[in-house]
C-alpha positions as CSV (number, residue, x, y, z in Angstrom):
1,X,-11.2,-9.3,12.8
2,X,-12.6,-12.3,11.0
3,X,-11.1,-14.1,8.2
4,X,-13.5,-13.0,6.1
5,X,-13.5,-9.7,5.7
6,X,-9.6,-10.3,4.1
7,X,-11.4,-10.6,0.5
8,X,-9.4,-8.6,-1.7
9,X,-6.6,-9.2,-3.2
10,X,-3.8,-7.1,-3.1
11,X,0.2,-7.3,-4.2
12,X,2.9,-5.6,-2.3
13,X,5.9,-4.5,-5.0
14,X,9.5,-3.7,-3.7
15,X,12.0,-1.2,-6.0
16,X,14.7,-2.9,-7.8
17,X,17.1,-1.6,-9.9
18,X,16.7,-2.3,-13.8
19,X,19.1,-1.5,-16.7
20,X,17.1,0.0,-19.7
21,X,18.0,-0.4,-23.5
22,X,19.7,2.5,-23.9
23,X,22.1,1.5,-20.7
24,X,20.6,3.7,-18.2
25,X,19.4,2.3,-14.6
26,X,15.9,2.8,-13.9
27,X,13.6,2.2,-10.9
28,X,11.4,-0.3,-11.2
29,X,8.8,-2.5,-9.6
30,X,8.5,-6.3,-9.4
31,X,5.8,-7.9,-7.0
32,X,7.2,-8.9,-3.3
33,X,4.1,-10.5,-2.2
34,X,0.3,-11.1,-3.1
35,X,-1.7,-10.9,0.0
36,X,-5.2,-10.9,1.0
37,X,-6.8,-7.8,2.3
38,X,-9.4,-5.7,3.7
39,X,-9.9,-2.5,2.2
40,X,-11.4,0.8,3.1
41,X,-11.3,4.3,2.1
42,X,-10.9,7.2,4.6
43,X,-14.6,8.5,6.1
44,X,-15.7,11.0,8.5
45,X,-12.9,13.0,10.2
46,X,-9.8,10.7,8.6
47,X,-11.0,11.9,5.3
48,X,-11.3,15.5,6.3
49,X,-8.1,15.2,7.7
50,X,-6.2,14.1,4.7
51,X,-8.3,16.2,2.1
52,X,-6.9,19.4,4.3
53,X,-3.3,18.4,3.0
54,X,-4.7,16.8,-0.5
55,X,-4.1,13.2,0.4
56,X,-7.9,12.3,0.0
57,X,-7.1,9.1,-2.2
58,X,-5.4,7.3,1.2
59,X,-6.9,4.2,1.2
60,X,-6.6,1.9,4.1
61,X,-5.1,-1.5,3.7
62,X,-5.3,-4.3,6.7
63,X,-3.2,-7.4,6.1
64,X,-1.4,-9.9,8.2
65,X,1.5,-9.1,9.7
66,X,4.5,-8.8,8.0
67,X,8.0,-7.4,8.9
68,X,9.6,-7.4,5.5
69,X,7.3,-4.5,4.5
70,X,8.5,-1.3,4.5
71,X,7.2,2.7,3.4
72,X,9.5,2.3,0.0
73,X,7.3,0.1,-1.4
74,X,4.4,0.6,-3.3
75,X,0.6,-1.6,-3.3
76,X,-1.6,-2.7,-6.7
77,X,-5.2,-3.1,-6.0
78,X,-8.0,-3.3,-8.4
79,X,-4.9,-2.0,-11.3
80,X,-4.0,1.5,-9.4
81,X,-0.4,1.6,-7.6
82,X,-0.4,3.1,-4.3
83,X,2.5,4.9,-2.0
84,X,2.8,3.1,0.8
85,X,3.0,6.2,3.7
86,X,1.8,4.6,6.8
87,X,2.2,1.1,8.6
88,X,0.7,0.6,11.5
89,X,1.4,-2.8,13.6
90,X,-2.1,-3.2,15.2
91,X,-1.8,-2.7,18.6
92,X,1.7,-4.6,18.6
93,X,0.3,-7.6,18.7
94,X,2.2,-8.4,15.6
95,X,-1.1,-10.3,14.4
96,X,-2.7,-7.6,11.2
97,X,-1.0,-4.4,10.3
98,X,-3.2,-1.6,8.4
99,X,-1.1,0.1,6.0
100,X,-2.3,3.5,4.9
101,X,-1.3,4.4,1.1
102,X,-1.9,7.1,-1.4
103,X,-2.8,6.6,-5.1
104,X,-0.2,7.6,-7.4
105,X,-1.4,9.9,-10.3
106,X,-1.3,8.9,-13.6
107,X,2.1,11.5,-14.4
108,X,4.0,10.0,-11.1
């Protein structure tokens, strides 16, 4: 892969545990990591794939590789949040790891 196709930038957010006003805990997100990126939707048979079990918005993220990162996380790019579902360490070379994610709706 070359460097420069890692042009977008993306940040990795981890759950943590927040008290609200009214003395209730509630899950929230607070940025891990900003990394940089390359990004591409699903095409061809991955996206036929996914739209059979309604995951269509999977988007693909590669980034460097990371060990920390983990499927309860969640990834903002361009001001959407995404479920992380997938990590895949690239042919275990421990080099890039593509990280496939689903776009969370607006109601959760």
């Amino acid at each position: 892969m070359k460097i420069g196709e890692f042009r977008h930038r993306i940040s990795v957010r981890k759950p943590v545990v927040e008290v609200s006003e009214n003395g209730f805990e509630v899950e929230a997100y607070e940025t891990y990591k900003t990394l940089w990126a390359k990004v591409a939707n699903l095409h061809g048979k991955e996206y036929f794939e996914a739209a059979a079990i309604q995951k269509e918005k999977t988007v693909k993220f590669i980034v460097r590789a990371i060990k920390s990162i983990d499927e309860n996380m969640k990834i903002e790019f361009n001001g959407k949040l995404y479920n992380i579902t997938f990590i895949d360490n690239i042919k275990y070379e421990n080099k890039y790891m593509e990280i496939k994610a689903l776009e969370v709706d607006d109601d959760g």
